[in-house]
N, C-alpha and C positions, 0 to 999 in steps of 0.2 A: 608483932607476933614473932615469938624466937622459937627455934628448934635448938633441943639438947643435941649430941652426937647420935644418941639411939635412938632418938625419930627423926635424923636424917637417914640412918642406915635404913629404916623402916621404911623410909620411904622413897630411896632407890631403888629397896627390891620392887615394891609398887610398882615402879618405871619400867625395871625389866620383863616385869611378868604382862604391864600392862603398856605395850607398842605405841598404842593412838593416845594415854597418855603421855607419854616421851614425845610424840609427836608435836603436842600440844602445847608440852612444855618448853621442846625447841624453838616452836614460833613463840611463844612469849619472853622467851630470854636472848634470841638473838635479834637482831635489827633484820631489817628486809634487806638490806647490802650485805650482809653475811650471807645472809640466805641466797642472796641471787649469785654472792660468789664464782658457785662452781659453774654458773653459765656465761659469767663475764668473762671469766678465766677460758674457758672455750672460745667464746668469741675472738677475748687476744690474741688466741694462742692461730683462730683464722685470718686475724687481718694479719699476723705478722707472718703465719706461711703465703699470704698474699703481699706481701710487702716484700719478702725476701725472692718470692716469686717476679714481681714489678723490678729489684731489683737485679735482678740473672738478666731480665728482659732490656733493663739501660747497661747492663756491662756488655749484652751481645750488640744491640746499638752501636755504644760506644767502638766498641770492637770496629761494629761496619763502617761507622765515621771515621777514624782515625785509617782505615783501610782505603777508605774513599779520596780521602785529604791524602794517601800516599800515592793515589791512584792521580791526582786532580796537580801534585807535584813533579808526580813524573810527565804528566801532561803539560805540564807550566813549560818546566823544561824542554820537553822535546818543541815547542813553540818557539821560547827562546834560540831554541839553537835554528829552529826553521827560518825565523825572522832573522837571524844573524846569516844563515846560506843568503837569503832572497838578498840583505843586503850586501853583500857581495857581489855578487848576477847582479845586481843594481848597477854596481861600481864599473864592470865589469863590461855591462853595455853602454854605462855612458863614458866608459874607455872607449868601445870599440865604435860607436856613433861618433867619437871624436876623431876617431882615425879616420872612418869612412869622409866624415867635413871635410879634412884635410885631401884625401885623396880624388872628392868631388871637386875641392878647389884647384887641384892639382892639371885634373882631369880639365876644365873650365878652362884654366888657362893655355895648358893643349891644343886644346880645340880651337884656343883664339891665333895661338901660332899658327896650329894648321890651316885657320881661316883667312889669313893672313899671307902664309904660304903661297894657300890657292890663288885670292885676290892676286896677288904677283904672279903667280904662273899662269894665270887668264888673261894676265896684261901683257905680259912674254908672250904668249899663244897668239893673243888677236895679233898685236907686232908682227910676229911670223906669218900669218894667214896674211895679213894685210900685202906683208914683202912677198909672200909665194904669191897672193892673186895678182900682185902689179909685175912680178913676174912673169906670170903666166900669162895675162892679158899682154904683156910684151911680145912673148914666144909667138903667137897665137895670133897677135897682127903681124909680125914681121914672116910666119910663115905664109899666112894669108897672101900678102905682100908677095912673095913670093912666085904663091902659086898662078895668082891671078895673071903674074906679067908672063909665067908658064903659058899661060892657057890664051896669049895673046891680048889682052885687056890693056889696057892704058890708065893709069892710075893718075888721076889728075889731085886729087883734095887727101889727105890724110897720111897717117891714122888716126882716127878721132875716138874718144868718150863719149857718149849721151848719156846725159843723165836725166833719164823720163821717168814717169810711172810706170816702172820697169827700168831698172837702166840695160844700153846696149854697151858692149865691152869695148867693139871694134864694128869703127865706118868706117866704108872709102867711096867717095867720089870714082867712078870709074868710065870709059869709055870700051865698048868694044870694036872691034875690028874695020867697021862703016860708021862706027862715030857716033854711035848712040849711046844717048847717055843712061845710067845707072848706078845705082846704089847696091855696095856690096856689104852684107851686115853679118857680124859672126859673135854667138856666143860661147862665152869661155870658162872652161870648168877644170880643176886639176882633173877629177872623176867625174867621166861624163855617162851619166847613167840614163836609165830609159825614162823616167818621171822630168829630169834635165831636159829631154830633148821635146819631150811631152810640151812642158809649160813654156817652152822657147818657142814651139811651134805653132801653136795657140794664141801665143800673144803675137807674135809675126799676121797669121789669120786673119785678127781683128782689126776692122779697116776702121775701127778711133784709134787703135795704136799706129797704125801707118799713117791716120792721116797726123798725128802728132810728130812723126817723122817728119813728112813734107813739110810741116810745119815751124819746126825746127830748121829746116833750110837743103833738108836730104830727100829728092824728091825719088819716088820711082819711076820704073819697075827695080823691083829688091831680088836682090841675088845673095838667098841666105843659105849662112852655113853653123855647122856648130865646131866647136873646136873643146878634147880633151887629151890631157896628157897621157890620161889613160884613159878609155872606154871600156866600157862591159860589153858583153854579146849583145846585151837588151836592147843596149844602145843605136848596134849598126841596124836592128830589126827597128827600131823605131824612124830612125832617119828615112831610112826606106819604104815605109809606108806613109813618112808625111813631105815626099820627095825634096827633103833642102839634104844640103851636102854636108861632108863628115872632112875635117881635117884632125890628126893628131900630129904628135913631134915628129913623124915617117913623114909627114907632108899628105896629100889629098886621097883619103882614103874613098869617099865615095863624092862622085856629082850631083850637083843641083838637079833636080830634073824640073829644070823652068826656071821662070822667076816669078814674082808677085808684085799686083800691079801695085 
């Protein structure tokens, strides 16, 4: 079926006068994708303000990353440069531990000089102690000696050594005045102090140490004395109350009171 021009015009006004058929006519002449068109075209036009949207959202991301990595660089570095300080202080102590080595070895062999030192000055020392006690047990029987032939006694045997459990410094065979015989015993101290005169007179006391004396060939009664170069006060208060007698380098400061049998 064809339409002349005049019943096409004819039948546009039809359309315009009549809506629902224009309606009608648009669904039969357009496709249903025409039709839905203007709602596809909304919908693009939503995903791509969501899109543009998701977009802004990975450019502020990005933003943050790239802030983060300058954040995580300056980090790196300041690391770098701490592990660079630490190794240094590293270096620095195993300088200064190397030094300390050296001055503990330093120090070690010091010590062995000094040790060394001592050892020799303790063997000087005893040497002298040795030469002043055999001096002094000299001094000490020869004043003894002395005072004994003062006091009238007659000195028959010495001066002797005993070397007991205990040694004694100085004996003498002695006689006095009517001929009796006795043993004169003295011990000898540079510093004669009162624990001195203590242990001297104690073991004199003990009648196993005298009878080890008899025994040895020195019999009694014992006429004992203590002898120091120098005394303490202690000293004359101790002689005195365990009554044997006191000589120092003055000669006989106090007498036996008695002897022991």
């Amino acid at each position: 079926m064809t339409f002349d021009v005049q019943e096409y015009r004819q039948f546009v006004e039809l359309l315009y006068k009549h809506p629902e058929w224009r309606a009608e006519v648009r669904q039969l002449v357009l496709s249903e994708e025409v039709l839905n068109l203007p709602r596809i075209v909304q919908e693009l036009a939503e995903v791509q303000k969501r899109t543009e949207q998701r977009v802004e959202e990975l450019a502020e991301a990005q933003k943050r990353t790239e802030q983060r990595v300058e954040e995580l660089a300056e980090a790196q570095k300041r690391t770098e440069q701490r592990v660079e300080e630490l190794a240094e202080a590293q270096k620095r102590t195993e300088q200064r531990v190397e030094e300390l080595a050296e001055a503990q070895k330093r120090t070690e062999q010091r010590v062995e000089e000094l040790a060394e030192a001592q050892k020799r000055t303790a063997s000087q020392l005893a040497r002298l102690e040795n030469r002043i006690g055999v001096s002094t047990e000299q001094e000490a029987a020869d004043t003894l000696g002395y005072v004994l032939r003062q006091k009238g006694y007659q000195i028959l045997e010495g001066p002797f050594n005993l070397p007991l459990n205990g040694e004694i410094d100085v004996v003498y065979k002695i006689a006095d005045q009517e001929g009796k015989l006795l043993t004169a015993v003295l011990e000898a101290k540079v510093r004669l102090s009162r624990s001195g005169v203590e242990d001297w007179a104690q073991r004199m006391r003990s009648v196993d140490f005298r009878r080890k004396i008899e025994e040895a060939g020195f019999a009694g009664p014992y006429l004992v004395y203590a002898y120091g170069m120098r005394a303490d006060p202690s000293a004359y208060e101790a002689v005195n109350r365990f009554g044997i007698g006191l000589i120092t380098d003055r000669g006989e400061q106090i007498e036996p009171q008695g002897t022991l049998p």
